[in-house]
N, C-alpha and C positions, 0 to 999 in steps of 0.2 A: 476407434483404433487408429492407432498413428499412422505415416509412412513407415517410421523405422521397426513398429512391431516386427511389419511382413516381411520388411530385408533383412531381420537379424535371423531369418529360418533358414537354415541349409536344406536343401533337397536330399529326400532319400537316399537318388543317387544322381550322381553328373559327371559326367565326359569333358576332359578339355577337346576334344577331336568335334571341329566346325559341322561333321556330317552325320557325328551321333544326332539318334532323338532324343538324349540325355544331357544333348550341351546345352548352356544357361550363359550367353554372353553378360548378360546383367549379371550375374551371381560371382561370374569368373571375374570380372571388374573390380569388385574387392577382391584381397589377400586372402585365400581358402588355404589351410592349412589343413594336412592329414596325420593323426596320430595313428598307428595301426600297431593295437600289439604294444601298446604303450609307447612307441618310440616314434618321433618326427620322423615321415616318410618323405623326400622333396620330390621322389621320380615318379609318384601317383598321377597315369593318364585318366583311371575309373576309379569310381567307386562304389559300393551297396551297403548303407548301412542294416538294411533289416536281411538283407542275406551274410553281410558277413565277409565282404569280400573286395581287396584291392588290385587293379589293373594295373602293373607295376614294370618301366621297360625295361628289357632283357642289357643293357651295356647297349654296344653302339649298331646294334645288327637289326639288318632291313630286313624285312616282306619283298617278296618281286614286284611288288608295288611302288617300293620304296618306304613304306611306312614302318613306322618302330616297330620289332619284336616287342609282345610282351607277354608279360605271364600274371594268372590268374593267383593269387595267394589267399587263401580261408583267415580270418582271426578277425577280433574285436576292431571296430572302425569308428573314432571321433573324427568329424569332420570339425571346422572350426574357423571363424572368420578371426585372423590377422590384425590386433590393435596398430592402426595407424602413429607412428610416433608424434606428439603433440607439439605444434610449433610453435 
């Protein structure tokens, strides 16, 4: 098996947020793109595909944290690595 086999598989699921246990700094290094519901999602912070489900921010509103609102949204989820344009 290649190297590129293993890196062309998207994870279940992955967090761009540094302190999930679902974030994939290698993974997020490629162009991950989200379909959800058949339509390009660009504000996808989570994702599951076997539950079904995108972590998706609220517009510009914080947590007392400071951290993005967001919301949880049910429907069909393609993940998808991003073709590099060819130089």
């Amino acid at each position: 098996m290649s190297e590129n086999d293993t890196n062309d598989q998207l994870p279940d699921r992955l967090s761009i947020d540094p302190n999930s246990p679902y974030y994939n700094a290698e993974v997020l290094q490629r162009e991950v793109g989200i379909r959800f519901k058949g339509v390009e999602k660009t504000n996808v912070e989570e994702y599951c595909v076997s539950e079904g489900w995108v972590r998706v921010t609220a517009g510009n509103a914080k947590d007392r944290h400071g951290n993005p609102l967001t919301l949880k949204v049910h429907g069909p989820v393609e993940p998808y690595f991003r073709e590099k344009p060819k130089a």
